[in-house]
C-alpha positions as CSV (number, residue, x, y, z in Angstrom):
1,X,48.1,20.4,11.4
2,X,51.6,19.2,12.4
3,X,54.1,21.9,12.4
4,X,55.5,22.6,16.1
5,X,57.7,25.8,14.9
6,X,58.4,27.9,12.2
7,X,61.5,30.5,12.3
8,X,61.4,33.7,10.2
9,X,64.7,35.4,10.4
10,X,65.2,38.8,9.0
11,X,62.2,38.8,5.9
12,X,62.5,41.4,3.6
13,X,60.9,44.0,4.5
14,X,58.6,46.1,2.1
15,X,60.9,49.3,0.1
16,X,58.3,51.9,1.7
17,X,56.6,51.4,4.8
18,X,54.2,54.8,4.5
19,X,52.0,55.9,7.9
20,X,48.9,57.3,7.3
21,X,49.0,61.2,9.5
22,X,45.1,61.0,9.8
23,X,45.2,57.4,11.9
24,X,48.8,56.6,12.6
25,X,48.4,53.2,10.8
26,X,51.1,51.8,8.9
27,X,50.5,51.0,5.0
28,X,53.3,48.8,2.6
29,X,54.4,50.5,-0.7
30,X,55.6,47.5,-2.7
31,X,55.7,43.5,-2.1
32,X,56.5,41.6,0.5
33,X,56.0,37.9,2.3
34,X,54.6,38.3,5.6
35,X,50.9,39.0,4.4
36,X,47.5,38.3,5.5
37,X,47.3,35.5,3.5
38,X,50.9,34.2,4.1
39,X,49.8,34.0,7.8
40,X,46.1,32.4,7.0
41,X,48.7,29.6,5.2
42,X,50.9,29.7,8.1
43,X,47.8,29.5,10.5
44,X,46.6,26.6,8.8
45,X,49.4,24.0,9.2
46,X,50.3,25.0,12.4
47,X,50.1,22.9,15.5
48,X,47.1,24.6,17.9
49,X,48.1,22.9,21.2
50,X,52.4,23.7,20.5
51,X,52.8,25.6,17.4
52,X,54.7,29.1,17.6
53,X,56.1,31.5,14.8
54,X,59.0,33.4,15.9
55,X,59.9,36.4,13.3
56,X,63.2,38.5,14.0
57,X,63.7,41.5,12.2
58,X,66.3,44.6,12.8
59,X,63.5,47.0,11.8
60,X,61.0,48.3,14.2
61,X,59.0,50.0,11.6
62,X,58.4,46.4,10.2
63,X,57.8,44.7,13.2
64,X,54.9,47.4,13.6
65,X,53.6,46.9,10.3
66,X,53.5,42.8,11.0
67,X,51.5,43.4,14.1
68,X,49.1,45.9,12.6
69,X,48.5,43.0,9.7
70,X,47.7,40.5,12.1
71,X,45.6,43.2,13.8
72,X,43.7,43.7,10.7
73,X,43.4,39.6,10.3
74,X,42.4,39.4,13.8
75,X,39.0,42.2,13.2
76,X,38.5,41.3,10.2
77,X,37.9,37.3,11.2
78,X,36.0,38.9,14.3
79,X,33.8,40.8,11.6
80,X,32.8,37.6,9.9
81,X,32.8,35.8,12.8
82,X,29.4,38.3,14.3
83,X,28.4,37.5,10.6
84,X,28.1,34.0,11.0
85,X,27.3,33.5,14.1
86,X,23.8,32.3,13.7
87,X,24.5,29.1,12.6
88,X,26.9,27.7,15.3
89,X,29.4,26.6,13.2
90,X,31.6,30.2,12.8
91,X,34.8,30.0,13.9
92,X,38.1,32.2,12.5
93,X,42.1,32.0,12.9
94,X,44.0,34.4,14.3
95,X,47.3,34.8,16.0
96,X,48.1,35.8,19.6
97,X,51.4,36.2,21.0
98,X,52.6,33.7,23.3
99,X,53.9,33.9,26.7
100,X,57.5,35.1,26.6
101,X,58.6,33.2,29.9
102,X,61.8,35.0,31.7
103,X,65.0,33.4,30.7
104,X,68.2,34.9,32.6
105,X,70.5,34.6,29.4
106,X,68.6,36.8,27.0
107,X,68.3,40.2,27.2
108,X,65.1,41.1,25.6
109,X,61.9,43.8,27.4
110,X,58.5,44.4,26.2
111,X,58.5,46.8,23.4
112,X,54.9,47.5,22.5
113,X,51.5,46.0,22.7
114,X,49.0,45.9,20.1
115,X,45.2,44.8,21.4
116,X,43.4,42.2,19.7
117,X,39.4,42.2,19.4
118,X,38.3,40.1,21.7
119,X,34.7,40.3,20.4
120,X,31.2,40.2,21.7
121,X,30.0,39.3,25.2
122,X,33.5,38.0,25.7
123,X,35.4,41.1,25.9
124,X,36.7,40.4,29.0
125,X,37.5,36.7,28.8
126,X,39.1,34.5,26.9
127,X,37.0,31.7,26.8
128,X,36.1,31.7,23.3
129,X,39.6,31.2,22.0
130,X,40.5,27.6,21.5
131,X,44.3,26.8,21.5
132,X,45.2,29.0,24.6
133,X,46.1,26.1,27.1
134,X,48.3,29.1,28.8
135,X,46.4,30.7,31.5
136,X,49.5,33.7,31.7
137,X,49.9,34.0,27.7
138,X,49.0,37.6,26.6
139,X,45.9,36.1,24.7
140,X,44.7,39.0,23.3
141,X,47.6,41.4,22.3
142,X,50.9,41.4,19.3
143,X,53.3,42.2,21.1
144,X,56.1,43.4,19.9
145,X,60.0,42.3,21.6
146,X,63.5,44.4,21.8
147,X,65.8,41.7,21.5
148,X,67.2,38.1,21.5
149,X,64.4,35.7,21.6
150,X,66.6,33.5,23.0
151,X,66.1,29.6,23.7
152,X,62.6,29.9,24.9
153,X,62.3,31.8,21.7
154,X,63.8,28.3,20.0
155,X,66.6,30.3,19.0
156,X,69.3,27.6,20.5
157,X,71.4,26.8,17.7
158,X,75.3,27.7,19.2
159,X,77.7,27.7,17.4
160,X,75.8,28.5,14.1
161,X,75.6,32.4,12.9
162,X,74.5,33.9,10.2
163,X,75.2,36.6,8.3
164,X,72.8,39.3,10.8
165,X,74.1,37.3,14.0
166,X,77.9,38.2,12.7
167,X,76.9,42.1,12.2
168,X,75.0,41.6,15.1
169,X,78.4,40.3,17.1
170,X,80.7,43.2,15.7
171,X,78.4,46.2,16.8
172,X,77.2,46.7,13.6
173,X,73.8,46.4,14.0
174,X,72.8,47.0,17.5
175,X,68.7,46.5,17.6
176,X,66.2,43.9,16.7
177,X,62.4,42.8,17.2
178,X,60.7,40.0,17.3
179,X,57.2,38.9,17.7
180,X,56.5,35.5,18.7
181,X,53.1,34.3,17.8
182,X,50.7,31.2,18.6
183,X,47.5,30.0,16.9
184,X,44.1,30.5,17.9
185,X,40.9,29.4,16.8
186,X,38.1,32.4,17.7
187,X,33.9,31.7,17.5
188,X,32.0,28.9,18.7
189,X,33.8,25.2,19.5
């Protein structure tokens, strides 16, 4: 795998984001690109030492539903993973977010936190996740950001707008997520 970054500015979102009353979880009524399988693509030309997946969207209600998918990818590879564990050789891709370092020219906070599986005997520790050469990443948590990503974010193109970044500019459209996501390798090296 090769590819340091990959940008997803404002993806369609599904027409009808549903949540379920009995469990709170978020379900898609109707198509849409950011899908398990997109990411299990995304996952696998990805860099694991620099790679990083920003996605900026001005709906929260999305931004939840993309966490809670790579939630679901994340326990159901630690499903199989328990599965094949027996023969040494298990080992599943996931995504974690990465560390969000302070940067004094964006304003951005800590919007929620979804938990990852961290599976097994190793639900405290992080030692069986290869690609995490970040000792202060949240390694086991989506999270979700209110905000600019900002340069840290690779968002560093000035001058340039778009057609969001000019409604953004006249007050038009005040609020936006983001989730900003590294790969991982789970199971046994």
């Amino acid at each position: 795998p090769s590819v340091s970054a990959i940008f997803i500015n404002h993806p369609q979102p599904p027409e009808k984001i549903l949540e379920t009353k009995a469990n709170g979880r978020l379900s898609s009524q109707g198509k849409h690109l950011l899908t398990k399988e997109f990411f299990t693509s995304l996952h696998r030309i990805l860099s694991l030492s620099t790679g990083r997946i920003t996605i900026v969207t001005d709906s929260q209600q999305y931004a939840q539903l993309l966490a809670q998918i790579l939630v679901d990818m994340a326990e159901s590879t630690h499903r199989k993973s328990a599965l094949e564990q027996g023969d040494g050789e298990a080992q599943v891709a996931v995504f974690v977010s990465a560390e969000m370092p302070s940067d004094s020219h964006s304003r951005r906070q800590l919007e929620q936190r979804f938990t990852l599986p961290t599976g097994g005997s190793n639900s405290n520790s992080n030692s069986n996740m290869r690609g995490n050469n970040n000792s202060n990443s949240s390694s086991s948590s989506i999270d979700i950001w209110r905000g600019e990503p900002g340069e840290v974010g690779g968002h560093v193109a000035q001058g340039a707008s778009s057609y969001f970044d000019r409604m953004w500019l006249k007050g038009n459209k005040s609020k936006r997520w983001f989730l900003f996501l590294k790969p991982v390798h789970i199971g046994s090296s």
